[in-house]
C-alpha positions in Angstrom: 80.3 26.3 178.5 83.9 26.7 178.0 85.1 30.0 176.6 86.4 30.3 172.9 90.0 31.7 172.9 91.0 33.6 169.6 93.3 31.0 168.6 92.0 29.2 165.1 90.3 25.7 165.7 93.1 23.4 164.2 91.6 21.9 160.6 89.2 18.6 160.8 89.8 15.5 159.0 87.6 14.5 155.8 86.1 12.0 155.7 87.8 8.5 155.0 85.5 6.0 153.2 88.0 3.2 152.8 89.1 3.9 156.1 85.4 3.7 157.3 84.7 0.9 156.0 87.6 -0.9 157.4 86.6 -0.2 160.7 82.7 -1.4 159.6 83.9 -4.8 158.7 83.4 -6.2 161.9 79.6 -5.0 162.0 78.6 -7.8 160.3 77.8 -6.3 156.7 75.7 -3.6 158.0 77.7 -0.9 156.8 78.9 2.6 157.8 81.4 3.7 160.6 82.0 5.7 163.5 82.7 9.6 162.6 86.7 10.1 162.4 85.6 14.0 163.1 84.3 13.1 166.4 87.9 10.9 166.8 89.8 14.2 166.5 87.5 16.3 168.9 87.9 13.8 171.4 91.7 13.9 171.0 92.2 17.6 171.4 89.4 18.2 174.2 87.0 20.3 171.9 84.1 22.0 173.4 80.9 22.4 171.3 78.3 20.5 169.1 79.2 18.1 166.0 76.2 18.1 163.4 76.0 15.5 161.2 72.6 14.6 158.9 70.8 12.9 161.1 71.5 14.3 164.8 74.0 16.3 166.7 76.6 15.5 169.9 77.2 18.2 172.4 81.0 17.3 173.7 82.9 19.1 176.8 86.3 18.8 176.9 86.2 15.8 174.2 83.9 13.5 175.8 79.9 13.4 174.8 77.9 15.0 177.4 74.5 15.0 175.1 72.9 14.1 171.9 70.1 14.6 169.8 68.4 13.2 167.3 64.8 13.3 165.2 64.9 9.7 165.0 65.0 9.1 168.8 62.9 9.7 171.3 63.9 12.7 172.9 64.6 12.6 177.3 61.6 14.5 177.8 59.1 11.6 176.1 61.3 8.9 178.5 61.3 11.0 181.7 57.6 12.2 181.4 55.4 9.5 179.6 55.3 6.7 182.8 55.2 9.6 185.2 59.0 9.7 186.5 58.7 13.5 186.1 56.0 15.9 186.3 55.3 18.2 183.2 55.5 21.3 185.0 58.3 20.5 186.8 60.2 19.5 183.5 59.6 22.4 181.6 59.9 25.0 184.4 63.7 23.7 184.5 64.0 23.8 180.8 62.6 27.2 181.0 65.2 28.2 183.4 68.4 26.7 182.5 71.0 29.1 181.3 74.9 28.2 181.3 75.9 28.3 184.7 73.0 25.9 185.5 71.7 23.4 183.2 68.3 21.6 183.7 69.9 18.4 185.2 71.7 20.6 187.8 68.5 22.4 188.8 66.4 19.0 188.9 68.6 17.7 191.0 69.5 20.9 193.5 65.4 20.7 194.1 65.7 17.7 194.8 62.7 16.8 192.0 64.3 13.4 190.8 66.8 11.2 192.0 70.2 11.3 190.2 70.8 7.7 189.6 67.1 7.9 187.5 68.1 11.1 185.4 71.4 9.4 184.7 69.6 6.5 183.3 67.2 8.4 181.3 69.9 10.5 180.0 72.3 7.7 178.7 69.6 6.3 177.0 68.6 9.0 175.5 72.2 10.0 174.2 73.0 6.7 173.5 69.8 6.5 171.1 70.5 9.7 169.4 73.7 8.7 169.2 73.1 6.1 167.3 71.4 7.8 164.7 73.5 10.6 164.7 76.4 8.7 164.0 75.2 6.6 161.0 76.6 6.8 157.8 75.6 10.0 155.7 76.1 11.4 152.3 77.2 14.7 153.7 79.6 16.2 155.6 79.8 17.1 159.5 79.9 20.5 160.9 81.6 21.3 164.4 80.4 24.3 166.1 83.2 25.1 168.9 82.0 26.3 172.2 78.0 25.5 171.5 76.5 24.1 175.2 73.3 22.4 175.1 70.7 23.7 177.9 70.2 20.1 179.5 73.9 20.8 181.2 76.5 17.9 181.7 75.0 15.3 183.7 77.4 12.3 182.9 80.1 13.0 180.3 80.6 9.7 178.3 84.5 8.7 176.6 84.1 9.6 173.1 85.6 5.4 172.6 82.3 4.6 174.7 79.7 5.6 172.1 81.6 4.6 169.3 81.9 1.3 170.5 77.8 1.2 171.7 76.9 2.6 168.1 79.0 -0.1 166.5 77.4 -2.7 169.2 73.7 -1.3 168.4 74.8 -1.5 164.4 75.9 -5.5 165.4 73.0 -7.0 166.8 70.6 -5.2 164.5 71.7 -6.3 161.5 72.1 -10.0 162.7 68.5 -10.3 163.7 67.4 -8.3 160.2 70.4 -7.4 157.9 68.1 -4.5 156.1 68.3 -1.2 158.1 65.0 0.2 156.4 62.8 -0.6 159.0 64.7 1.9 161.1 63.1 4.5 159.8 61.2 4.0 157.3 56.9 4.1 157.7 55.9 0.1 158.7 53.1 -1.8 157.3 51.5 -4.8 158.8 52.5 -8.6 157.0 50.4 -11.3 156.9 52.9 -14.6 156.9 51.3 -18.0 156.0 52.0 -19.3 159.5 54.0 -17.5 162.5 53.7 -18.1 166.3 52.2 -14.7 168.4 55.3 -12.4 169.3 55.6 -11.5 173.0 54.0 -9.1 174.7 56.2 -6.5 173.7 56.4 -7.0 170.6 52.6 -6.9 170.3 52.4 -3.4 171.3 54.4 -2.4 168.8 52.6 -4.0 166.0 49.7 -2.5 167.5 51.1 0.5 166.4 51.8 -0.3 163.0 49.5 1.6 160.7 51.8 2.2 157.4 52.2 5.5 158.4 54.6 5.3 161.6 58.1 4.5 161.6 60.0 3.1 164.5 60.9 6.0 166.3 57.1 7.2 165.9 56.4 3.6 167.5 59.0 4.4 170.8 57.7 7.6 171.2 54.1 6.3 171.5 54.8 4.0 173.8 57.7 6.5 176.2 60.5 4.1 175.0 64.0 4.2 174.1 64.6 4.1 170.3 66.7 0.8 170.3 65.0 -1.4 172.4 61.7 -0.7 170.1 64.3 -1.1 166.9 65.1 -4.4 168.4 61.3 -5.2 168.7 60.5 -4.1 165.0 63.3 -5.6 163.4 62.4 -9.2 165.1 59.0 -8.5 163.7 60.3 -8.3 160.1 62.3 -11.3 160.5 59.6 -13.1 161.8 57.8 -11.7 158.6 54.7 -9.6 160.1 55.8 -6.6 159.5 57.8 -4.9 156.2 59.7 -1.8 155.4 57.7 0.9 153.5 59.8 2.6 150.7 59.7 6.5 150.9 57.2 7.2 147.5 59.4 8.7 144.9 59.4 12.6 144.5 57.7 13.5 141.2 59.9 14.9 138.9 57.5 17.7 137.0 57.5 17.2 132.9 60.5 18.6 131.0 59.2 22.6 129.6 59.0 22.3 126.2 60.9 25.0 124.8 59.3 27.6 122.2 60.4 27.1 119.1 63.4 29.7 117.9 62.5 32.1 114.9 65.5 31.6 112.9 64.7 28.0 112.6 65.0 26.9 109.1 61.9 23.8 109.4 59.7 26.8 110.8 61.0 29.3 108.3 60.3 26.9 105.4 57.1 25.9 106.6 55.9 30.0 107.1 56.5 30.3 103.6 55.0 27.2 102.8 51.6 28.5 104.4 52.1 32.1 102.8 52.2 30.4 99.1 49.2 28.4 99.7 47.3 31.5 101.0 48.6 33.3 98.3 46.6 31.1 95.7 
């Protein structure tokens, strides 16, 4: 982890809609941009974790050497769901880690996985959360300067690299289904008047569809990457056998109904009103 001096971090850029979605246009309609935060850490070398709404990137020295996400699958469901790593020998290096060694350093010194599979695992886990991480969002981003992540730096990736997967990922999503809902929203099964049997793969995913899972609940299921399985589910809902779920809308309780004030002349009249007629 690199050490904080006691100079002040130099000031972050706001956010730049117009700018944004300049930079969006060639993503085929589907909206958002890359974050022009993460731009500027990569340009002065910045050390520490950018969190955004939906996920956070742990940079060294202004390149991406982690993310994470709840909408992706995390590198422990990829490395320990089809066996590539024990569970014991997983969490006893998670357990361990500190800042000197990370968990990918001490995997690999025992000798417990081979470095071209973590590095595999690992991008496509980052790469997944990164793509989350990095959509658009109605709030701002928060940089935490000299924050490590536990995991260690396996692979740093160019800062330019993920941008350009994220916009990629954004690409080829939205020209096989132009609505991002079925990203994360809970799927239901469809029932189209006439539609040929989707592959294999795809099958197990709508296997999976119950109206309560979401695509990332779907990948984690099955020990996939996120995208691949967004791939899957958004060819589904082109092909029209499977549809987005709306999030129900949060009930708004009734308005109180305020008492009514003393001094109000309807209620004033009416008290004497009641006192004349009891008077008779």
């Amino acid at each position: 982890m690199t050490v904080v001096g006691t100079t002040p971090p130099p000031r972050l850029p706001v956010r730049d809609r117009t700018a944004g979605r300049e930079r969006a246009g060639g993503a085929g309609g589907a909206g958002g941009a890359v974050s022009p935060m993460l731009t500027r850490l990569a340009a002065e070398r910045a050390t520490g974790v950018l969190e955004r709404e939906r996920g956070a990137l742990y940079l060294a020295e202004g390149r991406v050497v982690h993310a994470e996400s709840p909408f992706a699958p995390g590198l422990d469901v990829l490395l320990l769901t089809h066996g590539t790593l024990e569970p014991g020998v997983w969490w006893e290096a998670v357990e361990r880690a500190g800042e000197e060694r990370g968990a990918a350093r001490l995997l690999l010194d025992a000798g417990r996985i081979g470095r071209g599979a973590l590095e595999v695992c690992h991008l496509g886990a980052l790469y997944d959360a990164a793509y989350f991480a990095l959509a658009p969002s109605s709030t701002p981003g928060r940089f935490r300067y000299g924050a490590g992540h536990w995991f260690g730096a396996l692979r740093p990736v160019p800062v330019e690299a993920v941008e350009r997967e994220t916009l990629r990922r954004r690409e080829l999503l939205h020209r096989l289904w132009p609505d991002p809902l079925p990203d994360s929203a809970p799927l239901l099964r469809a029932a189209p008047a006439a539609a040929p049997p989707p592959p294999s793969r795809q099958r197990a995913v709508l296997a999976l569809v119950d109206g309560v899972r979401t695509a990332p609940d779907i990948a984690r299921e099955l020990g996939r990457p996120a995208f691949p399985t967004l791939v899957d589910v958004r060819r589904l809902a082109a092909a029209g056998l499977v549809t987005a779920q709306f999030p129900p809308p949060v009930a708004q309780p009734p308005p109180a109904l305020g008492l009514p004030q003393v001094n109000d002349p309807d209620i004033t009249l009416l008290k004497r009103l009641r006192d004349a007629l009891e008077a008779l």
